[in-house]
C-alpha positions in Angstrom: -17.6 -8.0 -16.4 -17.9 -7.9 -12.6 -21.2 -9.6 -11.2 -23.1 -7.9 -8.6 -24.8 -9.9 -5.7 -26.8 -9.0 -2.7 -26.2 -10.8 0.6 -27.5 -10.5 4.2 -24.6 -10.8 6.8 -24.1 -11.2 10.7 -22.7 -8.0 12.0 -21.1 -10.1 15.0 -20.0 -13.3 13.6 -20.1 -13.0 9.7 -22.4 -15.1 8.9 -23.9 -15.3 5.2 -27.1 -15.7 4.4 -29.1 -15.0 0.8 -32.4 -13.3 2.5 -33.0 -11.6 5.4 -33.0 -13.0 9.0 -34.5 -11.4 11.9 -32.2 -14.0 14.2 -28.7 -14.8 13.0 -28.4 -18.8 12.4 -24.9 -18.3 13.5 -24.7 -16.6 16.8 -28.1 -16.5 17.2 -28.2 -12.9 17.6 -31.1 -10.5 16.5 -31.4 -7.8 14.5 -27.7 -8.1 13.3 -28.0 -9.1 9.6 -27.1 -6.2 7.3 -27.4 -6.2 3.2 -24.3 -5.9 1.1 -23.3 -5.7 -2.1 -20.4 -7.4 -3.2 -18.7 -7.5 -6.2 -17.6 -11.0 -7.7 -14.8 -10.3 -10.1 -14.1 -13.7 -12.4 -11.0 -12.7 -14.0 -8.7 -11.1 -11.1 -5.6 -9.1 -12.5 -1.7 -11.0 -11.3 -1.7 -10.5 -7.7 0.6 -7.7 -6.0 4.3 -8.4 -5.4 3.6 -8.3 -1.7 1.7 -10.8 -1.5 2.8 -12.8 -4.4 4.6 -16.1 -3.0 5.0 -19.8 -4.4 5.6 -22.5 -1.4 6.6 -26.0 -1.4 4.9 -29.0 0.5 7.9 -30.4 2.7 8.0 -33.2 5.4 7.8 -31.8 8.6 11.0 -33.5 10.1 12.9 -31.2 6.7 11.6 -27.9 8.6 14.4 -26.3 10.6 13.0 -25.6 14.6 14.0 -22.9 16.5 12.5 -19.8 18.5 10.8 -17.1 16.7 13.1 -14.1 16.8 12.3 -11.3 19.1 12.5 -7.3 18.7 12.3 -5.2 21.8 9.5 -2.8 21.8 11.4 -0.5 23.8 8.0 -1.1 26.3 8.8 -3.9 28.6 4.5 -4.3 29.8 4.0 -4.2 26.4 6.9 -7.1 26.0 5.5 -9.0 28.7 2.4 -9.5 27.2 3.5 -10.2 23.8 5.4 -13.2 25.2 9.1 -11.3 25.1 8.8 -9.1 21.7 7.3 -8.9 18.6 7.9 -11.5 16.4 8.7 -10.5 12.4 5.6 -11.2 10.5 3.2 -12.1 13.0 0.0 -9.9 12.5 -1.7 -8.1 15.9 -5.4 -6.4 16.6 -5.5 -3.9 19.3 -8.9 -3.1 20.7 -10.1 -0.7 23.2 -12.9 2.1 23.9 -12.7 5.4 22.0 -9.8 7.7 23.9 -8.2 4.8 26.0 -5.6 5.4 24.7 -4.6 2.9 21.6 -3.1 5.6 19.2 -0.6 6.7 21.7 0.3 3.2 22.9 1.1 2.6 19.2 2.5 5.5 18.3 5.0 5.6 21.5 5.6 1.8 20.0 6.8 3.5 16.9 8.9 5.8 18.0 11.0 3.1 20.3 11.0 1.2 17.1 12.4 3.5 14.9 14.9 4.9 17.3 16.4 1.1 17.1 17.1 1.6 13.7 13.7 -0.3 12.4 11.9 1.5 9.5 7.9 2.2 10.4 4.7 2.9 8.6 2.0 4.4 10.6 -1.1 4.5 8.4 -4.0 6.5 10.3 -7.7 6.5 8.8 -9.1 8.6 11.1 -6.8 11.6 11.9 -4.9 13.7 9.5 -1.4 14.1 8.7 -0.7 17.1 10.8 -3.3 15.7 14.0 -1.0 12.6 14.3 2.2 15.1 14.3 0.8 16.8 17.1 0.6 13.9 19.1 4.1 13.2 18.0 5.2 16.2 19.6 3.3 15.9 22.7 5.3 12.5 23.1 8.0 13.2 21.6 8.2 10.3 19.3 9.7 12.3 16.5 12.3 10.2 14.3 13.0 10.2 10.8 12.3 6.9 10.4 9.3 7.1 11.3 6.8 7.5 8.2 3.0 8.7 8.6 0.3 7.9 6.2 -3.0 9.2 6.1 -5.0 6.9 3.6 -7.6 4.3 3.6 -7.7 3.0 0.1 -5.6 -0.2 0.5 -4.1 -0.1 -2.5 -2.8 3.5 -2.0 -1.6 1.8 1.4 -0.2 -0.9 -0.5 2.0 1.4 -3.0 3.1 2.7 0.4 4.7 -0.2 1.6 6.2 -1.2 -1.6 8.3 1.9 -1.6 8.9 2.7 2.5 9.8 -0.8 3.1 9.0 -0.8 6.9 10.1 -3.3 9.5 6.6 -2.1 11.6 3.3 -1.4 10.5 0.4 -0.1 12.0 -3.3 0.4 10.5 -5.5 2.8 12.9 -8.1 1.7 12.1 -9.1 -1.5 10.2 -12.9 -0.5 9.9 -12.1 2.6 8.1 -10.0 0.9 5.1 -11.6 -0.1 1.9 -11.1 -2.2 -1.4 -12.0 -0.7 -4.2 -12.7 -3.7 -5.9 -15.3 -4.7 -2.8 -18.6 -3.2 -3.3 -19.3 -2.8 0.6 -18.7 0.4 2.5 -15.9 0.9 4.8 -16.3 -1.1 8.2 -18.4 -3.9 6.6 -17.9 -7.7 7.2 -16.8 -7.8 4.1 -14.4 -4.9 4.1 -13.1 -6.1 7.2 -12.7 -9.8 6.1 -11.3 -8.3 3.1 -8.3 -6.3 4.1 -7.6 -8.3 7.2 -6.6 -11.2 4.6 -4.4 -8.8 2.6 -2.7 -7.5 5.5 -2.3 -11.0 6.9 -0.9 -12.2 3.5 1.9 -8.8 3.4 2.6 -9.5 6.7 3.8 -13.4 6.3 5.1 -12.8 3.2 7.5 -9.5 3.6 8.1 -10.1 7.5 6.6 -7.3 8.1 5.2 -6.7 11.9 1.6 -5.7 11.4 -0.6 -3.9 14.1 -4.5 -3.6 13.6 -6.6 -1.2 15.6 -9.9 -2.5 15.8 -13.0 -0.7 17.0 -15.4 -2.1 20.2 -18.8 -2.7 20.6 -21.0 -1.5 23.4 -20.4 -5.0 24.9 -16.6 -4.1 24.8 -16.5 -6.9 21.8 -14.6 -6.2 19.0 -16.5 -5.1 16.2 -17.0 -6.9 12.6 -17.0 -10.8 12.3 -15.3 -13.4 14.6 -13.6 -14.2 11.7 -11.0 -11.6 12.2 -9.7 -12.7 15.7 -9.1 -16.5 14.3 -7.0 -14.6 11.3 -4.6 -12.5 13.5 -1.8 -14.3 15.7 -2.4 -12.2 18.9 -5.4 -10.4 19.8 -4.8 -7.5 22.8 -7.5 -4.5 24.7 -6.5 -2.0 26.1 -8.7 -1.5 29.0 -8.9 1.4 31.5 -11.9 2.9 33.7 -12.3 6.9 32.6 -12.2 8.2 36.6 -8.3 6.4 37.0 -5.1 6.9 34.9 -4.1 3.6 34.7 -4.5 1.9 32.1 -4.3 -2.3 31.5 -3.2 -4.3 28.5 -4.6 -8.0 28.2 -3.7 -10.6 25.8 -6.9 -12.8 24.9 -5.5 -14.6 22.4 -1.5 -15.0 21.5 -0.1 -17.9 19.4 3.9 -16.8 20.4 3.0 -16.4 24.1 1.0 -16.9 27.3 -2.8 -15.4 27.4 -2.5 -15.0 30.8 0.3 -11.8 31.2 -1.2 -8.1 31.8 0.6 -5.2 31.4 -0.1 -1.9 33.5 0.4 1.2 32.0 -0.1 5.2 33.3 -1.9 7.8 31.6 0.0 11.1 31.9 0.3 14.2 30.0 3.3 13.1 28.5 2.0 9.5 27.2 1.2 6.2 28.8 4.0 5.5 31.7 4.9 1.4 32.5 4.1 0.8 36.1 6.4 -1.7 36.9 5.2 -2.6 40.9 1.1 -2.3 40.0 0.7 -4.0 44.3 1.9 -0.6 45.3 -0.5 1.2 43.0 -3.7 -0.5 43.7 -3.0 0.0 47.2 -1.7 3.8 47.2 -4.9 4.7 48.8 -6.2 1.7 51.0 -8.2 2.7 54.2 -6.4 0.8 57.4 -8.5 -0.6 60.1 -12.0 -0.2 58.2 -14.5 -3.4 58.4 -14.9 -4.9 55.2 -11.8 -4.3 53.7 -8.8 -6.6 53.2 -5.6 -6.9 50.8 -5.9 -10.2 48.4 -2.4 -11.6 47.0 -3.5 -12.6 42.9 -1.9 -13.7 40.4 -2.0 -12.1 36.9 -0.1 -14.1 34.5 3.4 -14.7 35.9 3.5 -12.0 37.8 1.8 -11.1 41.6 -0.6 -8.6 42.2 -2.1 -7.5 45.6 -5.4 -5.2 45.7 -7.8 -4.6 47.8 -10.7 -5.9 48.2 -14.1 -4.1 50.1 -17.1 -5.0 51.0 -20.1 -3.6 52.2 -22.6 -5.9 53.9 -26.1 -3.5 55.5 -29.7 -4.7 56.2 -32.2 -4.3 52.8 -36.1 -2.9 53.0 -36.5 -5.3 50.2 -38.1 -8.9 50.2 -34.6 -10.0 47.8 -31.6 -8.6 48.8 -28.9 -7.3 46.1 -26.3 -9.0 45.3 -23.7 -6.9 43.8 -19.7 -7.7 42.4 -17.6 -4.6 40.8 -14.6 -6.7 39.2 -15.5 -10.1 40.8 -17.3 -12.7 39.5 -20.7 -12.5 40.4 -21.2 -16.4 40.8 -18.4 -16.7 42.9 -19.7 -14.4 44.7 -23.0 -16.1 45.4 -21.1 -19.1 46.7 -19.1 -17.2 49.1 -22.1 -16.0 50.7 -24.0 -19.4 50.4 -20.8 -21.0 52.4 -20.9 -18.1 54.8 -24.6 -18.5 56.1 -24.5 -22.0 55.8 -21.5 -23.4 57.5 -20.7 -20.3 59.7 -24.3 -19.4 60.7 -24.2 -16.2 58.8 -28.2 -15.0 58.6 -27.7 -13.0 55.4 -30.9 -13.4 53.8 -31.9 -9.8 54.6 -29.1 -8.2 54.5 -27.2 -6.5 50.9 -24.3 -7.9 50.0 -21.9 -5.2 47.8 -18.0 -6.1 46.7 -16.0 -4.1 45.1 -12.6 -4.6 44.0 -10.4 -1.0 44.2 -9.0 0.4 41.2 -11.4 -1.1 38.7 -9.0 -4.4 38.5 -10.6 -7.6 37.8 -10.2 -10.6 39.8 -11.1 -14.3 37.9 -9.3 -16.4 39.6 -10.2 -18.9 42.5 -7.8 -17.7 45.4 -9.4 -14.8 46.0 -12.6 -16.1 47.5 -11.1 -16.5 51.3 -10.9 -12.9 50.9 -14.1 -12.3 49.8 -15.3 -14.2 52.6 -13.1 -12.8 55.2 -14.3 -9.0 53.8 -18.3 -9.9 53.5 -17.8 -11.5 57.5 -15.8 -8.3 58.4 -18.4 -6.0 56.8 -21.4 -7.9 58.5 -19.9 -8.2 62.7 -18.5 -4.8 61.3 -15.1 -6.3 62.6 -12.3 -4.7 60.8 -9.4 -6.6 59.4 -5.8 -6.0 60.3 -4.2 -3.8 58.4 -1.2 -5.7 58.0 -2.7 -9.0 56.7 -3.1 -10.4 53.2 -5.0 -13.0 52.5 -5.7 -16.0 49.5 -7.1 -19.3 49.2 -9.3 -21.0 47.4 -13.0 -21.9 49.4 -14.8 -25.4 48.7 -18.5 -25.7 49.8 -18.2 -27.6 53.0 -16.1 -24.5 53.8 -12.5 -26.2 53.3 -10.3 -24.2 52.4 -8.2 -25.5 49.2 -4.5 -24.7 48.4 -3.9 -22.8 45.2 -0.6 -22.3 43.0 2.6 -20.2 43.4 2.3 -19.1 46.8 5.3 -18.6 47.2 5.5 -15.4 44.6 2.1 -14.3 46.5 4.1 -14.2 50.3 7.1 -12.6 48.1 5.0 -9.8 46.8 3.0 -9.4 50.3 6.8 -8.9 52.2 8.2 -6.5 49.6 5.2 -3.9 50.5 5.6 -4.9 54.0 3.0 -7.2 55.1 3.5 -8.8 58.7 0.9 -11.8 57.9 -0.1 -13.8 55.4 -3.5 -16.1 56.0 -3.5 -18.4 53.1 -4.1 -22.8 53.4 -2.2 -24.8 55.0 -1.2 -27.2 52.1 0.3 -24.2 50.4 2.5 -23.2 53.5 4.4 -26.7 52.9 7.9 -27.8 51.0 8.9 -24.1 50.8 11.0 -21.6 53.3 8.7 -18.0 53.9 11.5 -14.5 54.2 11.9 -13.3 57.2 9.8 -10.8 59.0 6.9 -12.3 57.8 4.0 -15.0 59.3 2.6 -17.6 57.8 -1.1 -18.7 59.0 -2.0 -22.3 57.4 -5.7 -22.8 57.9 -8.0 -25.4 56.8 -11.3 -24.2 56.9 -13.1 -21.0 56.6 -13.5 -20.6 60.3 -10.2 -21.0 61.1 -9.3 -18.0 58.5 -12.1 -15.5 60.1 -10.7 -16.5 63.7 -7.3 -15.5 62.7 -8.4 -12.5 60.7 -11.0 -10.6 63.0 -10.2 -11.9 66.3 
């Protein structure tokens, strides 16, 4: 006989509690505890032949070491990201805002898989049968090994995979699959928790390459616990502003690769196209010889990336002025603009400060501040910059100007789109040769950079 009990649990990090909360121990969160009902079941029947398995402790120096083994996507962004491939067995969660455009990502995925041969299950939750053929022949990802499921009964999902067999499977979405034998509704922590553990176990124990399509928050979080990024191998978003086609993919977390690679994909009516130079899309449609606006040289991973970067600098009515970052960190901002009226005698104090970074990308990392600070002091003498200039480095707050890493993929990337200059610090200029047709401007401080950017 099955016992019934009623619990309280975190919405956002799963935490269990036996009464109501109006602030989550946990996360510290309010109004996120929810009641459940889950079924304890003290005499479980023989567990499933997919996940059935009986492993032996073995020293450590016993255990054969080699690299994972790879299988093309078909999707080399997508590869990049991943760390060169999916790896057999390893278990994935996708998340992204409704319509980004996860389903098709996935379902392009599946067709490039299947037309190598590989057997896949795409399970959908949320869309019939005959929707997901649609789609399918809007892509044309049509293959007969390519098997579509519309179920979200896990053991009906199960059966399924006992008798397709696939090499590739994908669950869209985990919130809408249940277990009967779980008392919860559908999208619960503990449906979630649930499933994500079965899945987890078919996936190490068949080798089967799982995908999970997880719903976001209104933060852009994924929803259920935290407990379900710490069970997956590689957690990725799909990202994407609505007004522009483009469409990013970020690992956040990847046990079989870097966390730091992006892939940049294009939404057309034909499904999501790799852009395989993003430089020369972010700057398709840069203004030349405007104040305020220059071309920063980032790095993304392993790979360069040069957008632009405006900003807009005017007089405020108001006793604070605004202070306002689109895709750069806010903070960093603040110390820009701190170094700026402080060391170069910048009286910004009553003036707003706007910076946007074009294309909806988003900058984190330190060599973009010189800039920042080159397009704040353009905006504000209402100097333009040249047009033919890009510029990195990392700004201190006596107004040095530090050296940052891999300049040399940065002046690369800057000469393939046919930059003349390249205003970076001096330490990074040294122990390397720069191509030809291109200057290199070392500077030290943040006065030498505006001197050789707006004079």
């Amino acid at each position: 006989m099955a016992k019934v009990k009623t619990k309280f649990a975190c919405t956002q990090c799963g935490t269990e509690s036996p009464k109501w909360m109006g602030k989550c121990p946990g996360c510290h969160e309010w109004n996120t505890m929810v009641e459940e009902t889950e079924t304890e079941i003290k005499a479980p029947v023989g567990r499933s032949e997919l996940t059935r398995t009986k492993e032996k402790a073995r020293a450590i120096i016993d255990i054969e070491s080699g690299r994972e083994p790879r299988v093309e996507t078909g999707m080399s962004e997508l590869n990049r990201v991943l760390g060169g491939g999916l790896v057999p067995g390893s278990l994935l969660l996708v998340g992204g805002d409704p319509g980004i455009g996860k389903s098709t990502l996935l379902l392009q995925t599946s067709y490039s898989l299947s037309a190598q041969g590989l057997k896949v299950l795409y399970v959908s939750g949320e869309e019939s049968v005959r929707q997901t053929k649609l789609r399918a022949d809007r892509l044309g990802a049509l293959n007969d090994r390519l098997y579509v499921l519309c179920e979200t009964n896990l053991e009906v999902i199960e059966e399924a995979i006992t008798e397709v067999q696939p090499d590739f499977l994908v669950i869209d979405s985990i919130q809408t699959v249940y277990r009967p034998e779980v008392a919860s509704a559908p999208g619960s922590v503990a449906q979630v928790r649930e499933c994500t553990a079965h899945f987890m176990r078919i996936s190490k124990v068949n080798g089967v390459a799982t995908v999970l399509v997880g719903h976001v928050t209104k933060e852009g979080a994924i929803a259920g616990p935290r407990l379900l990024e710490h069970m997956v191998d590689c957690v990725l978003y799909f990202e994407g502003e609505r007004h522009h086609t483009y469409r990013i993919l970020r690992a956040v977390k990847n046990r079989f690769g870097s966390t730091n690679e992006i892939g940049i994909f294009d939404m057309t009516e034909d499904g999501l196209r790799e852009v395989s130079n993003p430089s020369e899309l972010f700057l398709s449609e840069r203004p030349l010889g405007v104040a305020g606006s220059t071309v920063v040289a980032s790095i993304e991973g392993t790979r360069p990336v040069l957008v632009e970067l405006q900003a807009l600098v005017s007089p405020t009515h108001f006793p604070s002025p605004r202070r306002m970052a689109s895709g750069f960190d806010h903070h960093r901002m603040s110390l820009v603009i701190a170094v700026l009226e402080k060391r170069m005698g910048m009286f910004l104090q009553n003036q707003d400060a706007y910076l946007n970074v074009a294309g909806g990308v988003k900058l984190d990392e330190p060599a973009t501040d010189l800039a920042a600070a080159v397009s704040l002091a353009s905006s504000f003498k209402d100097v333009p910059t040249k047009p033919f200039d890009a510029i990195f480095g990392e700004v201190g707050l006596t107004g040095e100007v530090r050296a940052v890493s891999r300049a040399e993929q940065r002046v690369k990337e800057a000469h393939k789109l046919g930059f003349k200059r390249v205003i970076m610090p001096e330490q990074s200029t040294k122990g390397w040769q720069a191509p030809k047709g291109i200057a290199l401007i070392g500077v030290r401080t943040v006065a030498e950079a505006l001197k050789a950017a707006l004079e």
